[in-house]
N, C-alpha and C positions, 0 to 999 in steps of 0.2 A: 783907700784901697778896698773894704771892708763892701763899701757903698759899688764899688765898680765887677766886685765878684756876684755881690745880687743881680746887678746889673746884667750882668753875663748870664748868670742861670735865668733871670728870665725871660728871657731875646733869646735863649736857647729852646727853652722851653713853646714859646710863642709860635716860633721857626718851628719847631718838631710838632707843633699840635695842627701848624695850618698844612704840614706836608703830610699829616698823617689823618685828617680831614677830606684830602685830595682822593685818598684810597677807597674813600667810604662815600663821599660823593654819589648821590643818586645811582642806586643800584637798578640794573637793567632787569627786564622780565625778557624769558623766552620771546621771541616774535614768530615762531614757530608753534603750533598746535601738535601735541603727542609725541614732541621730539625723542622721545625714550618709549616710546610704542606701549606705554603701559596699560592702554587701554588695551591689549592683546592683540592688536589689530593693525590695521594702517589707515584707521580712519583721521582725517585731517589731512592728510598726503592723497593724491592724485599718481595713480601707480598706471603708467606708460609704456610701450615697447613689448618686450620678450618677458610678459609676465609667469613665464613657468617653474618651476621651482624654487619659487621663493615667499616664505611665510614668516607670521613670527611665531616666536616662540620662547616658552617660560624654560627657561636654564639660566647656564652660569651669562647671564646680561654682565654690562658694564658697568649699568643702572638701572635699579631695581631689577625685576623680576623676568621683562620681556626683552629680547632682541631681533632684530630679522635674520633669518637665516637664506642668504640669496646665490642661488646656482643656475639660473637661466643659460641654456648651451645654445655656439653659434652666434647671438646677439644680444646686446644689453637690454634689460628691465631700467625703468627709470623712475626713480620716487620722486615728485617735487612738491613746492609748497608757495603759492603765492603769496605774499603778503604786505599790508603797509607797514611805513616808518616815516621819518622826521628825513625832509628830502639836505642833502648836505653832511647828513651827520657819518661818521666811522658805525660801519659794523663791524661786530667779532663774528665769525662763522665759525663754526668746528663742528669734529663729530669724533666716532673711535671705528677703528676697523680693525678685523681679527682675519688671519689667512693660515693656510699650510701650506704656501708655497706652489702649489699645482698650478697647470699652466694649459689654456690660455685664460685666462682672467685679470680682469681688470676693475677699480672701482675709481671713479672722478668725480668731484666735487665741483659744483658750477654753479655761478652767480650773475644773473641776467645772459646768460649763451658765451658768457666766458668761465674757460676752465683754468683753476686755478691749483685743485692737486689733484695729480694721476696718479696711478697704481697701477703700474704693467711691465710683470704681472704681477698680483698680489706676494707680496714676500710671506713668509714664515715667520707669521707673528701672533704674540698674544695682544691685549688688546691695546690700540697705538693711539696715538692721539693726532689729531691733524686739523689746522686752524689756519686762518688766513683772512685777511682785512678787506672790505670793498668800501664806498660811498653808498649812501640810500639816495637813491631819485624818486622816493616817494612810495611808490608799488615797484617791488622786486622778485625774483624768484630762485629759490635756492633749489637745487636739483642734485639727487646724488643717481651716477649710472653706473652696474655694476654686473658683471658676467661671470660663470667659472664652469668652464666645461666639465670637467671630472669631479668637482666638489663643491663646496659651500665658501664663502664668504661671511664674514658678519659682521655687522651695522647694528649701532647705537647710540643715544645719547647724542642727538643733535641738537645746537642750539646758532640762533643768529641772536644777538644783542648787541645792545646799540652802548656805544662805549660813553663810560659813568663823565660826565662835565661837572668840573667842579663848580662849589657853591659858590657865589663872591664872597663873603664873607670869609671864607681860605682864600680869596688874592689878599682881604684887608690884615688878615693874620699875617700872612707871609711877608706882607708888604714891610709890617710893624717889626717884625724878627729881623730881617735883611736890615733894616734902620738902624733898629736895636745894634746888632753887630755890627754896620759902618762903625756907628758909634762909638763905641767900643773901641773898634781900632784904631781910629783917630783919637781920642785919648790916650792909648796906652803910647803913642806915635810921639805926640806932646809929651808924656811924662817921660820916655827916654830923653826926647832932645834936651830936657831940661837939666836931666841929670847929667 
């Protein structure tokens, strides 16, 4: 009995290390350049459309220091950003967007000419978070569009990454854990019947 509770704690433990192995898996980099505008600028972005009222700037950002502050009236201003990845693999996309509600304004988040999240019109918010999945075909591009006749909008903290795959080494852990506890149940299966 003695022998079959180590047993347990470490098929327990094995299970828990290769599932917690999985989390830490190859950690992604930005694939975006200046996704937090911290160079104070919009350089690395490609700025499009109805560029008028819109800059960045050092305040309360979502990360670090800078955010863009975007009010183009009438028509959208457009930031994007071209870039490569691994063709097949899951991206993560996200960014934060901050509103007061005014209207008409709008901000969309768009991955190779499909839009994925609208804003219309910007709600009454502090800052939100908004995220959404695509595939990489290699070179993609992520583009945010954004307008607000009477006021400001703001944009931060953008990033695309490519989602963490785990090691094999966590399938041979996991593999040995899941063993580990068949096992386990199958004996403890036999020692009932027996009793």
């Amino acid at each position: 009995m003695v022998k079959m509770r180590k047993f347990a704690v470490l098929s327990c433990v094995i299970l828990g290390s290769a599932l917690a192995g999985n989390s830490t898996a190859r950690a992604s980099t930005n694939l975006l350049t200046n996704g937090s505008f911290e160079t104070g600028d919009l350089s690395g972005w490609d700025f499009t459309g109805n560029t008028g009222f819109t800059g960045v700037i050092n305040g309360a950002a979502q990360d670090g220091a800078y955010f863009v502050s975007a009010g183009p009236v009438g028509s959208d201003g457009i930031i994007s950003q071209t870039f490569s990845d691994t063709p097949g693999q899951t991206l993560i996309i996200s960014g934060w967007v901050a509103g007061d509600g005014s209207s008409p304004s709008d901000v969309n988040f768009t991955f190779d000419g499909i839009t994925s999240v609208t804003l219309n019109p910007v709600p009454n918010q502090p800052w939100t978070f908004y995220t959404f999945t695509a595939t990489a075909t290699g070179t993609d591009t992520f583009a945010v569009s954004f307008r607000n006749d009477p006021s400001y909008v703001q944009l931060d903290n953008f990033s695309v990454l490519e989602a963490p795959t785990p090691e094999p080494s966590t399938y041979i852990l996991m593999g040995i854990g899941v063993l580990g506890m068949a096992g386990m149940a199958y004996k403890k299966r036999n020692l009932i019947a027996v009793s």
